[in-house]
N, C-alpha and C positions, 0 to 999 in steps of 0.2 A: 735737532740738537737737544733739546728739552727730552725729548723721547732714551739718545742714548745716556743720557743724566741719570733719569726715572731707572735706566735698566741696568746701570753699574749702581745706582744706591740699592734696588732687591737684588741684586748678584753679588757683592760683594761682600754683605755679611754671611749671605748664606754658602761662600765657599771658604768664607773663616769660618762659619761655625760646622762646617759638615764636611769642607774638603778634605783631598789626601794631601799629603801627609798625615797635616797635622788635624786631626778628624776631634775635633774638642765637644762637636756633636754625641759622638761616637761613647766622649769618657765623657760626659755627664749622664747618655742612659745606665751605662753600665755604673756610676755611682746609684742611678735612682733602682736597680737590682739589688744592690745593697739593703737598701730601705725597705723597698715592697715587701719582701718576706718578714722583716722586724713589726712590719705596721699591720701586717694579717696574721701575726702571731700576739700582739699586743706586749710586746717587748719594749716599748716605745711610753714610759710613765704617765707622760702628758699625752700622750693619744691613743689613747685603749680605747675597747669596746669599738662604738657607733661612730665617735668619731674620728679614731684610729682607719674604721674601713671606709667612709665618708674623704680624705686623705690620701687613703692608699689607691681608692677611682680616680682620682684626680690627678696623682702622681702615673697612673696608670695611662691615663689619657694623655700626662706631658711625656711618657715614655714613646708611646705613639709617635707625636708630634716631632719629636728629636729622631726616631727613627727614619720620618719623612722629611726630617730636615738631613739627615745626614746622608740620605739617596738622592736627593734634591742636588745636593752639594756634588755627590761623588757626579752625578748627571753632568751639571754645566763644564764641571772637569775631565770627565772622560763617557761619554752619552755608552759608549761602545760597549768598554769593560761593565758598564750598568746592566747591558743587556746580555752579555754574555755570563756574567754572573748571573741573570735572573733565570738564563737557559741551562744554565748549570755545565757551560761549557769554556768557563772561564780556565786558565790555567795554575791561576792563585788556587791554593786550599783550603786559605781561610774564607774565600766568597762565597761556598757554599755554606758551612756554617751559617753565615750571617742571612744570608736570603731563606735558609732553614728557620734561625732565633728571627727573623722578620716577620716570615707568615704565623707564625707560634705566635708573635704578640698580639700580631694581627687578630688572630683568632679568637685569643685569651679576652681580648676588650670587647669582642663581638659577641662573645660570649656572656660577657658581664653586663653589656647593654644591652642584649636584650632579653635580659633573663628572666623577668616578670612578662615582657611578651610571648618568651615560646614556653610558656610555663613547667620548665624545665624541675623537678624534684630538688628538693636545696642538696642532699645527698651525691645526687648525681652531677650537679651544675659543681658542689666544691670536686667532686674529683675530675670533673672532665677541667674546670679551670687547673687544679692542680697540676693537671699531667702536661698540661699547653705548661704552664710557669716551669715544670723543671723542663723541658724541651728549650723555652727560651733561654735559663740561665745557663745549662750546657752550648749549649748554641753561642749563646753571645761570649762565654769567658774562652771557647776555643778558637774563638773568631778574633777576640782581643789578643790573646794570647801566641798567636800566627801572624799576626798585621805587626810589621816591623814601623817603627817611627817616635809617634807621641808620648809613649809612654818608656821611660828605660824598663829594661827585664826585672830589676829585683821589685820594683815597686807594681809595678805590672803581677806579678805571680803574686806579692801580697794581697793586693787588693784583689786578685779573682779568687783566689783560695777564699777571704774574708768574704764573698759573694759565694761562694760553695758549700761556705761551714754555715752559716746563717740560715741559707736553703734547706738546705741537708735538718739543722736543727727544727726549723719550722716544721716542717713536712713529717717530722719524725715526732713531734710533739703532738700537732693538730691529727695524727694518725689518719688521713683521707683515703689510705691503703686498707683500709680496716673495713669499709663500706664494700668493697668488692668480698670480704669473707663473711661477711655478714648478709649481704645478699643470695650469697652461694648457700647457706645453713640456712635462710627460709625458705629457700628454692626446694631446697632436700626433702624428700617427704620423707625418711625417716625418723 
């Protein structure tokens, strides 16, 4: 008895906080997309610099976290669609998206941890993280933006557009595009 106690107290928050429908897991990563891009732009007054990106790891890592909490969740609620989404033979449209913007995260933190260990070039590390981050925020706002439920439509398309303009802005500001033309013009022996 005590055991099935134990197993509805860890199941039951994590299929409020990750299940379907209402996937509230799901809209907190995609608010914490919002921010990543503002907090590695330093758009953010009180958190510039060091401890703006010091923040934006962290939120990085709770982005993680909620993404495994929100496959956790869709898991105890449907094991099946989990895996057929991860086979890419789900019949939903929006599940590939999202097992796309998954491994993208995936990637992007794996990347950032351990980026003093594979002593990756700072040049190279911001554009290979850049290109994983616009991978995930395309991924996740069309994956949002497909998933019928939590969010009504107009508020839904505000909120991923304000996650595409902030993106878009960062990326076009920090110029991380810029490292691959400049690579190519030292390459050149002309």
């Amino acid at each position: 008895m005590i055991w099935a106690a134990l197993a509805l107290a860890v199941a039951v928050p994590i299929v409020l906080a990750a299940g379907s429908p209402p996937s509230f897991a799901g809209m907190l990563a995609l608010a914490l997309l919002l921010v990543q891009p503002l907090l590695a732009g330093g758009y953010l007054p009180a958190l510039q610099a060091r401890r703006g990106r010091r923040v934006h790891a962290w939120l990085g890592a709770a982005l993680v976290a909620l993404i495994l909490l929100h496959v956790a969740g869709l898991w105890l609620t449907s094991a099946p669609d989990v895996i057929d989404a991860l086979l890419f033979v789900s019949p939903t449209p929006f599940s590939a998206w999202g097992v796309v913007a998954m491994w993208a995260a995936f990637a992007a933190a794996a990347l950032a941890a351990l980026r003093a260990r594979i002593r990756l070039a700072p040049k190279v590390w911001r554009l290979g993280h850049t290109a994983l981050a616009v991978v995930v925020v395309t991924g996740s706002v069309v994956h949002a933006w497909l998933v019928d439920g939590t969010m009504e439509p107009l508020s839904k398309a505000a909120f991923c557009l304000l996650v595409l303009l902030a993106t878009a802005k960062v990326i076009l500001d920090l110029r991380a595009w810029t490292l691959i033309a400049r690579a190519r013009r030292s390459a050149d022996p002309r």
